[in-house]
Every structure is written in C-alpha cells, then in structure tokens.
TORLODREN-806165 format. One record per residue (C-alpha): residue in three letters; x, y, z. Coordinates in steps of 0.5 Angstrom, whole numbers, padded with zeros to 4 digits, always signed. Example, Ala and Ser with C-alpha at 12.3 -4.5 7.8 and 13.67 -1.06 7.14 Angstrom:
2
ALA+0025-0009+0016
SER+0027-0002+0014
***
This chain:
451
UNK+0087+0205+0295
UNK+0084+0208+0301
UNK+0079+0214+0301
UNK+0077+0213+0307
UNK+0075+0211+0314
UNK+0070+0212+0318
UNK+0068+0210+0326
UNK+0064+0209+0331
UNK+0064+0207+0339
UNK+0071+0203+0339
UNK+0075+0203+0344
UNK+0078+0210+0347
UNK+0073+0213+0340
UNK+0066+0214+0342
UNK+0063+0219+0337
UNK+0063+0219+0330
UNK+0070+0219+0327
UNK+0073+0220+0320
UNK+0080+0220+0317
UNK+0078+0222+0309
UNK+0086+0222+0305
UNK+0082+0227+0299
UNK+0087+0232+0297
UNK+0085+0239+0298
UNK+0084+0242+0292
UNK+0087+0249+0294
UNK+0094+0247+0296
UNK+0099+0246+0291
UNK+0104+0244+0295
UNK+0108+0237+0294
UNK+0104+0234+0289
UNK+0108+0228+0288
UNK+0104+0227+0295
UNK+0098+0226+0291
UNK+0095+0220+0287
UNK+0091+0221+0280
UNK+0086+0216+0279
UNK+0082+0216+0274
UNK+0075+0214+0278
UNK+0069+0215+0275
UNK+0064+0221+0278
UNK+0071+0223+0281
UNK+0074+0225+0275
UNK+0080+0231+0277
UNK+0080+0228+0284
UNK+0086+0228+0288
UNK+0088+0223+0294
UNK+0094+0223+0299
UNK+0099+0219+0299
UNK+0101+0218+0307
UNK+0097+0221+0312
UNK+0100+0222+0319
UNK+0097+0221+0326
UNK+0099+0227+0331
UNK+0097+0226+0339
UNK+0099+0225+0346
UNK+0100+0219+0348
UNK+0094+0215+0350
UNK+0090+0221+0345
UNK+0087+0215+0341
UNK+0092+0215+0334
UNK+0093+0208+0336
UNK+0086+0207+0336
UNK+0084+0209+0329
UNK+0090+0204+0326
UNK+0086+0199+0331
UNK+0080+0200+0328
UNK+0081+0199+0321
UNK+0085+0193+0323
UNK+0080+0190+0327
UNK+0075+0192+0321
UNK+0080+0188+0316
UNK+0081+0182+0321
UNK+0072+0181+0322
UNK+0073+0180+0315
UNK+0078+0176+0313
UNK+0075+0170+0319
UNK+0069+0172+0319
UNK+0066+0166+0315
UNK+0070+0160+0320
UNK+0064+0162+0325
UNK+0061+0156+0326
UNK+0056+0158+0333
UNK+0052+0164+0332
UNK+0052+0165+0339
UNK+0059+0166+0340
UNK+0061+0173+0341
UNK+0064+0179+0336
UNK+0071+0178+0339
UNK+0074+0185+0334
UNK+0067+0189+0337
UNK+0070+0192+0343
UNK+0066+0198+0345
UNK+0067+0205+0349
UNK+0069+0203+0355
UNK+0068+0209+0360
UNK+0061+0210+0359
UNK+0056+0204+0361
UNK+0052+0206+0355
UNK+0056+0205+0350
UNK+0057+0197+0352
UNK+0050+0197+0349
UNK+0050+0202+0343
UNK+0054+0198+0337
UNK+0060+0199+0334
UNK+0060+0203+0326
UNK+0065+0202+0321
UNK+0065+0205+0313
UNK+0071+0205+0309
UNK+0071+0207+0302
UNK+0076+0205+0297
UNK+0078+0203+0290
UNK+0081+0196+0287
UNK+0083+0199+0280
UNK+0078+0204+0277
UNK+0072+0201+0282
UNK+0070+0205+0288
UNK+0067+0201+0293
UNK+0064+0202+0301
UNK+0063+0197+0305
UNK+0060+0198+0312
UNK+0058+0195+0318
UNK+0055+0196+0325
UNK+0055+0191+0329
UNK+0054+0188+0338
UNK+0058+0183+0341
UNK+0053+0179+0339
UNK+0049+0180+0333
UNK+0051+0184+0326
UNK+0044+0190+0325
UNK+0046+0192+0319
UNK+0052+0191+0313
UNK+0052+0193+0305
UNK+0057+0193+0299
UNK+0056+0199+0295
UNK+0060+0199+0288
UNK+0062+0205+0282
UNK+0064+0201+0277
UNK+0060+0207+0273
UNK+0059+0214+0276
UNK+0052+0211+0278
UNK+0052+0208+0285
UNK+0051+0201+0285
UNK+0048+0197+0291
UNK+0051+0190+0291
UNK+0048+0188+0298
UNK+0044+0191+0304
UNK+0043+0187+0310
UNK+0039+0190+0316
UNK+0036+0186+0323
UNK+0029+0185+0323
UNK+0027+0185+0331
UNK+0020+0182+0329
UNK+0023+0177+0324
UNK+0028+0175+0328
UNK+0033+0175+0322
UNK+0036+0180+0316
UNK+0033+0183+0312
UNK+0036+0183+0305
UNK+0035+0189+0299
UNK+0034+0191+0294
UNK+0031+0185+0291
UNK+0033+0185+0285
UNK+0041+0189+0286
UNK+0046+0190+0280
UNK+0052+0188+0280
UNK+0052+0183+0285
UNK+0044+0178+0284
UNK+0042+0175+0290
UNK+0043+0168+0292
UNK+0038+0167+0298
UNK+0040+0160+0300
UNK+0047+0163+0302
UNK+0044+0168+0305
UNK+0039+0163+0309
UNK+0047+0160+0311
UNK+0050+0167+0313
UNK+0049+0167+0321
UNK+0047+0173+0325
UNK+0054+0174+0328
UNK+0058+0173+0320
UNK+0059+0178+0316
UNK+0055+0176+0310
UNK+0062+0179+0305
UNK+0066+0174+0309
UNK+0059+0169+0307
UNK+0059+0169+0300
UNK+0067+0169+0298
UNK+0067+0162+0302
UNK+0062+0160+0298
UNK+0066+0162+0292
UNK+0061+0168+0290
UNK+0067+0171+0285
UNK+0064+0178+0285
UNK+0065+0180+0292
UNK+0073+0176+0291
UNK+0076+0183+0289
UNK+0073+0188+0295
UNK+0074+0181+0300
UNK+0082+0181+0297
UNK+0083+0189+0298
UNK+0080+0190+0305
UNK+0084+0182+0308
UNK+0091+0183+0303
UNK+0092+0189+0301
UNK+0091+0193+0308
UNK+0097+0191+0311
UNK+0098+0193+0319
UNK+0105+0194+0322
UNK+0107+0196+0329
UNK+0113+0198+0331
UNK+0112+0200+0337
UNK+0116+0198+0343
UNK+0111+0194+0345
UNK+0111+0190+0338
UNK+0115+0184+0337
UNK+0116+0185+0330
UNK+0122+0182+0328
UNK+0127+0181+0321
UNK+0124+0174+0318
UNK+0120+0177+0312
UNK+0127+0181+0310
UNK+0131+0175+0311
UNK+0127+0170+0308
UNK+0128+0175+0301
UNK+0136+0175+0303
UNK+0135+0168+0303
UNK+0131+0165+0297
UNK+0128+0170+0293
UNK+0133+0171+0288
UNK+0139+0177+0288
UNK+0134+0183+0284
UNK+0130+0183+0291
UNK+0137+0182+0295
UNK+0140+0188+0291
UNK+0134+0193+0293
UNK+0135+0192+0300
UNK+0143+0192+0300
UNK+0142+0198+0296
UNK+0138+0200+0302
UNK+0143+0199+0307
UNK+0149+0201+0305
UNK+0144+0208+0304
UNK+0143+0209+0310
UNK+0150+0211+0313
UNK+0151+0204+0318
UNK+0158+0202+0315
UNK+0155+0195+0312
UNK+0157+0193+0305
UNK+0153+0186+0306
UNK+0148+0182+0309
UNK+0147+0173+0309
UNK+0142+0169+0313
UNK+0146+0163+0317
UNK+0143+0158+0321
UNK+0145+0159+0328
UNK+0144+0153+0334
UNK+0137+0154+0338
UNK+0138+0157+0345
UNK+0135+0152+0351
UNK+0128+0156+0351
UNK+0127+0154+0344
UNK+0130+0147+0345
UNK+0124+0146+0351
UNK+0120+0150+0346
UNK+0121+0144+0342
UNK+0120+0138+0346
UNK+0114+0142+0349
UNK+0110+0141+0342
UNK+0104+0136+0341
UNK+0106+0129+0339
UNK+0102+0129+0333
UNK+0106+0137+0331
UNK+0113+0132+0332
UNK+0111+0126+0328
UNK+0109+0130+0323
UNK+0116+0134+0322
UNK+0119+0126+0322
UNK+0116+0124+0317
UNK+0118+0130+0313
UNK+0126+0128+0316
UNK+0125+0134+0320
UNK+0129+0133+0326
UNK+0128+0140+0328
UNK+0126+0147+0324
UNK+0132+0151+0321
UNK+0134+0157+0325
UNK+0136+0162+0321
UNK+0139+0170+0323
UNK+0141+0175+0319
UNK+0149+0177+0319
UNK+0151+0184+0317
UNK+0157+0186+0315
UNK+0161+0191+0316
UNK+0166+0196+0313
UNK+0173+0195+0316
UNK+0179+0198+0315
UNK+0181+0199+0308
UNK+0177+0195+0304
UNK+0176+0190+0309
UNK+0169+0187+0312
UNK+0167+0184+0319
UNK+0161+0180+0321
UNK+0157+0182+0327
UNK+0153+0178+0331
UNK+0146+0180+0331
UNK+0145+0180+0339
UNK+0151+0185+0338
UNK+0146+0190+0333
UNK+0144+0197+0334
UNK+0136+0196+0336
UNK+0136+0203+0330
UNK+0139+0197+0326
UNK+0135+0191+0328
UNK+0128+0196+0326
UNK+0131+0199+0320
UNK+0133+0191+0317
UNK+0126+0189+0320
UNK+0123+0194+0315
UNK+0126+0194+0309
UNK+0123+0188+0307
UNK+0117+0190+0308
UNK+0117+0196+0306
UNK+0120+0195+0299
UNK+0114+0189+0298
UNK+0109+0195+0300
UNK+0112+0199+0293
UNK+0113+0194+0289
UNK+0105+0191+0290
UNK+0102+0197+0292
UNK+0099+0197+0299
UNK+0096+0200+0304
UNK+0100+0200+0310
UNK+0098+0202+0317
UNK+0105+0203+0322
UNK+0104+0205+0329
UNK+0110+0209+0332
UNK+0114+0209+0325
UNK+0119+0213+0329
UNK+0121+0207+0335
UNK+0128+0206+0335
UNK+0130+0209+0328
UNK+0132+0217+0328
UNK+0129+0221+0324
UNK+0132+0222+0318
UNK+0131+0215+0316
UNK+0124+0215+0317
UNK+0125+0221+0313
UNK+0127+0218+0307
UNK+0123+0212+0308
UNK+0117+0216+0307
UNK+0120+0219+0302
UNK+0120+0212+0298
UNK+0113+0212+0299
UNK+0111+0219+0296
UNK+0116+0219+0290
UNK+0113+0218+0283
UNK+0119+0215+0281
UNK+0120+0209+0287
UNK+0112+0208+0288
UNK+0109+0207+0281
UNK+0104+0202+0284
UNK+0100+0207+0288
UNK+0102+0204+0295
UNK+0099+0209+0301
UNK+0102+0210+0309
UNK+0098+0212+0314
UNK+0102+0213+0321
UNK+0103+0215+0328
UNK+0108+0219+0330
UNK+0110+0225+0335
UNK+0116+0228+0331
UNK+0115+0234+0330
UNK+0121+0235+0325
UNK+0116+0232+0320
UNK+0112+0238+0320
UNK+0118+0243+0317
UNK+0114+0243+0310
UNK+0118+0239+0306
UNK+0116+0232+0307
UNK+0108+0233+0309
UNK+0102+0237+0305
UNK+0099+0240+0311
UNK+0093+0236+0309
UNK+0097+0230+0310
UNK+0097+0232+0318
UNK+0092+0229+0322
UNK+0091+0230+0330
UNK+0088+0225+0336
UNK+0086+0229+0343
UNK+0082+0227+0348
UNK+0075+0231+0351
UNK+0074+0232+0358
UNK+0070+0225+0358
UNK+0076+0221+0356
UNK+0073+0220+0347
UNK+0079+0222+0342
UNK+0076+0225+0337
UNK+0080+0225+0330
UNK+0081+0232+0326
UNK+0085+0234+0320
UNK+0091+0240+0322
UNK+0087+0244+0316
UNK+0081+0246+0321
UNK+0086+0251+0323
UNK+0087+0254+0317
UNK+0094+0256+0319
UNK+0097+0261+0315
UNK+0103+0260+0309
UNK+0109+0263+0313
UNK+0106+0259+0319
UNK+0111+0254+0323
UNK+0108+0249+0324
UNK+0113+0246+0329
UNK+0112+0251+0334
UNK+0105+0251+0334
UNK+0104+0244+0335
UNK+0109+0245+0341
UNK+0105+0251+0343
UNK+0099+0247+0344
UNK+0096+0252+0338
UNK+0093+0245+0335
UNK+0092+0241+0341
UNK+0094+0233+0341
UNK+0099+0235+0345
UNK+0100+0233+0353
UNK+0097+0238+0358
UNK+0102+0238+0364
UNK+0103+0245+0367
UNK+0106+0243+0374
UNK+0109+0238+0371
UNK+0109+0230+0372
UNK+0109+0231+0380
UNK+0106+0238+0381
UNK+0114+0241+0382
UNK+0114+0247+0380
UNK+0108+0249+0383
UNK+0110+0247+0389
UNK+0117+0249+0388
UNK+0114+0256+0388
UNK+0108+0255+0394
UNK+0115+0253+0397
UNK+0119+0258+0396
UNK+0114+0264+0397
UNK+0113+0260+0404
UNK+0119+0262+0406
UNK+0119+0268+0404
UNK+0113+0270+0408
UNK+0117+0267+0415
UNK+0123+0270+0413
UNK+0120+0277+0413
***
C-alpha cells in the first residue's frame, strides 16, 4: 500500500514535490474510500483508496506517474549494472534551467507490505548514487536497515550504522555494490532475503498502465485469462461486459492469419531466435484476437471482428484484465489518462470497483490522471482524493492537494475547477490564436472609420 511519494528535479518537476494519500481525519465523507491498516505508530490513521491527478495539459500530472515509474523500474534493473561508469538512464533532471542538470534527482516513497512501514530513499546524478536508505516500522520505533552516502575524499559510500537492526551488514556486498547501482537492487541478487519484501512491493506490486492516445496498450493480458485461466476469471470479465451496456453476451480467443507486416516481422528475426522456435516445432507463433459476441435480434448472437470494434470497446476490454487482477491481488496501480477513449460512466464504475469494501478486499489502491471534471460531483471522490498539477511562470510543475483551498461544504467543485478558482486549468483568454482580441481591435476599428 502507498502512503506516499516524495520528488525532487525530474523532469517538468523542479522543487520538491510530494503526493501524500493520508486520509484527512476531518472529512467524513465516503469512508468506503479509505483503508484501515493496523500499522504501528500509526494506530487510528486512515489511507486513500485512489487519488485523482487534475491539471492542464503539459501541467506535470504525467510526470509524477513517471517519476514513481522510473523509481520502480531503477530498482527492479539496477543489479544488471555491469559498468560503473555507465549512466543513470531513469535520472532525467529539470530541463529548463542549466543548473538543475548538475543538482541530483531525489526520490522517497513511504509504504506498507502487510503490517511493515517501509521508506526508501534515494538521490542520485546521471552518474553516481550520493545517498541511498531503507528505513522499516516492523514496531513503532523506526528502525535503520541501511544508510549509504558518498564520500568525496574516499571516493566511495560510506555505509551506516554500524551495527543496524533488522537488516546486518554484509561488506563484502557492499564492497561489490557500484557507485552507479542501487545497493537495495545489490543485495536482493545477492539473495539477501530481508530486503525481498520491500524489493518485491516497489518492482511487482506498483503496477503502471497508460492509456493515453500515446500508448499502445492492447487486449493480451484480458485475452490470455479468456484463453487458458480457467472459467471462474472468464466469468468476472464477461460479468463485466455484459454490465457495461455494449450488447455483448460472449467473448473467445481465435487464432487469426498473420498480416504481411507481421509475417516480414517474422522473417526478419535472427537466425538463432528461428532455429529456437524449430526445435520447439514452432513454425511461427500463434496469433491470437479477441472475438465478441453480440446480442442480435430475439435471442441471437453475431460475432464481430475486432478491427470492427469501438476504440471505448478496444480500451474497456484491454482493462478489465488488468483491472480485476489489480483487485483480486491488491496492487497498486498508476493509470495515465484514465478516461481516453471510454466515457465517463465507465470509468465511474470502474473506479468504484476500486473503492467498494465489497469488491476490493485486498487493499488495492488507484492513482490517475484525468481532466474530467464530472468526477468532482462528490459523489465518487472525497476531496482529499483531488489533486492538482500547474506550472509557475518558469516552466516547474509544482503538485497540490484540492484541501489547500479549504472550499466550503456547499462548494461546487465543478465550477471552481472550471472557473480556474484552484488553478491546474489552461490559461488562454484570447484564444488559441488571439481571436477574440482581434475580433474586437477589428471591430472598434471600423467603428472608428465609419464615424
């Protein structure tokens, strides 16, 4: 579970940033959008559910997704560094200032695995690691698994404390760690089991998904669990479609001739990739497409090719898989752009899958980007769940929570976001090319002349 993430010069964020998902203790509303866990030294503290991300475009919302995405991914491949003086390629500083290229990049994130708090930091350049811990909450008090800082003079990290509880020191795998390799990455190759669950939660459990018009995600997740998972999972998805109002009554997988891109595709692969796949038999890979039926007249069904499907019933497919995974397990799922292509009733209900005490037992979390404005009615999101990116006069998105405005109980939040009252809305008063101003200059022109 996510309580929070913190950031520093990436990207289009150049000050410190933090995204905190505590529940406010003084809004009562939607409880069923808040977590309970019983942590220690948090006893009686609330957690959000979902958090949604508001701004204009180019605003910075997409950034923060990608900052705890690139935080997840350093992690996960760090340990495969073989050459310490290659680059950090997830270290991406503030590219409008000339200075920030030499400042490092900051991440901290605070999380839960069970009943454990942990937070992990790290700052690093393109080249070099400066400071890295762990720190864990098995108990109320803090405990410091690891603390690694660069020495200058040394020319190495200095490791601390000297004698830590929870995770001993093992020099000789600090001896190994490069000074361009997380040292968490370091010690989970080296099959250090005390740092497997906080390694597994940031690389498996923090799941990312982009649905923008950008992204090319596609059905085969969803279509391999219709395909060979058995029929309890087929059933929750058909559940799914048959809900949500599109005519469908049934969904299989068919193998479908290669187009002739693919089959160059194919013929393009080295030799070694294509006697591999001859000694498993395998002339070519299956080439599997999802096939939905429809309702026809009276109790008829007709199938539909999948080129010949909505792009609302491409997306909605593509995420149910996924989605009810994220349920069943727990996770905690990044989604940018959650709206694209899907209206927003569906996403609604979606959503609510997420926030129902009933559907999500096992503590799965949602954080999205989104510029709907309908999703602020209070009926789906606590306004502690609301979010903003916007941009300052020198091009750094700064992250702020709707409850810095304090907006009053009879507020419509709506409106406010429209009228720019929170800001994280563009700013375009003559329009996107000066039109109205020049309608007018043109207009009080003539006047003049005519007169």
């Amino acid at each position: 579970m996510l309580l929070q993430f913190s950031v520093s010069n990436f990207r289009a964020l150049r000050g410190l940033q933090t995204l905190n998902l505590a529940a406010s203790n003084h809004d009562k509303s939607l409880p069923e959008n808040t977590l309970s866990p019983d942590l220690p030294g948090l006893k009686g503290k609330r957690w959000l559910k979902g958090v949604a991300l508001y701004g204009a475009n180019a605003s910075g919302k997409s950034t923060v997704i990608e900052a705890m995405e690139a935080l997840s991914e350093w992690v996960g491949q760090s340990a495969k560094t073989t050459d310490p003086e290659e680059p950090i390629s997830f270290i991406d500083p503030f590219a409008l200032d000339a200075a920030s290229a030499e400042e490092p990049t900051a991440f901290a994130i605070v999380f839960a695995v069970g009943e454990v708090r942990f937070e992990y930091r790290v700052a690093a350049t393109k080249t070099l690691v400066l400071h890295e811990s762990l720190r864990a909450w098995p108990a109320s008090r803090e405990q410091i698994w690891f603390e690694r800082d660069w020495n200058p003079e040394k020319g190495a990290h200095d490791f601390s404390p000297d004698n830590p509880t929870g995770l001993p020191r093992h020099r000789d795998i600090e001896q190994r760690t490069l000074r361009n390799m997380l040292y968490l990455s370091k010690a989970v190759a080296e099959n250090r089991k005390e740092v497997e669950a906080p390694f597994r939660w940031l690389v498996s459990r923090f799941k990312f998904l982009d649905l923008s018009t950008r992204s090319a995600v596609g059905g085969g997740f969803t279509l391999s669990q219709i395909d060979g998972k058995g029929e309890g999972i087929k059933r929750k998805i058909m559940n799914v479609l048959r809900h949500a109002d599109l005519g469908i009554v049934d969904a299989v997988a068919i193998e479908k001739e290669p187009d002739d891109d693919f089959l160059k595709f194919l013929q393009s692969l080295p030799n070694d990739i294509s006697d591999a796949m001859k000694q498993r038999g395998e002339k070519r890979p299956r080439f599997m497409e999802p096939q939905l039926l429809h309702q026809g007249p009276g109790k008829s069904s007709t199938p539909l090719e999948w080129d010949r499907e909505s792009a609302g019933t491409h997306r909605l497919f593509a995420l149910i898989g996924p989605w009810l995974d994220i349920l069943e397990n727990g996770y905690t799922v990044c989604i940018d752009e959650i709206e694209t292509s899907m209206h927003p009733i569906m996403v609604r209900e979606l959503l609510k899958l997420i926030f129902s005490d009933t559907e999500n037992t096992g503590g799965a979390q949602v954080i999205f980007t989104t510029h709907n404005p309908l999703f602020l009615d209070g009926t789906l999101l606590r306004r502690d769940q609301v979010w903003f990116t916007d941009k300052d006069d020198e091009g750094a998105s700064h992250l702020y929570p709707l409850t810095e405005f304090q907006p009053r109980q009879d507020e419509s939040l709506i409106r406010g976001y429209m009228a720019g009252r929170y800001g994280a809305v563009p700013f375009v008063p003559r329009g996107l090319l000066g039109t109205f101003s020049s309608l007018k200059e043109t207009a009080s022109d003539k006047e003049g002349v005519d007169g």
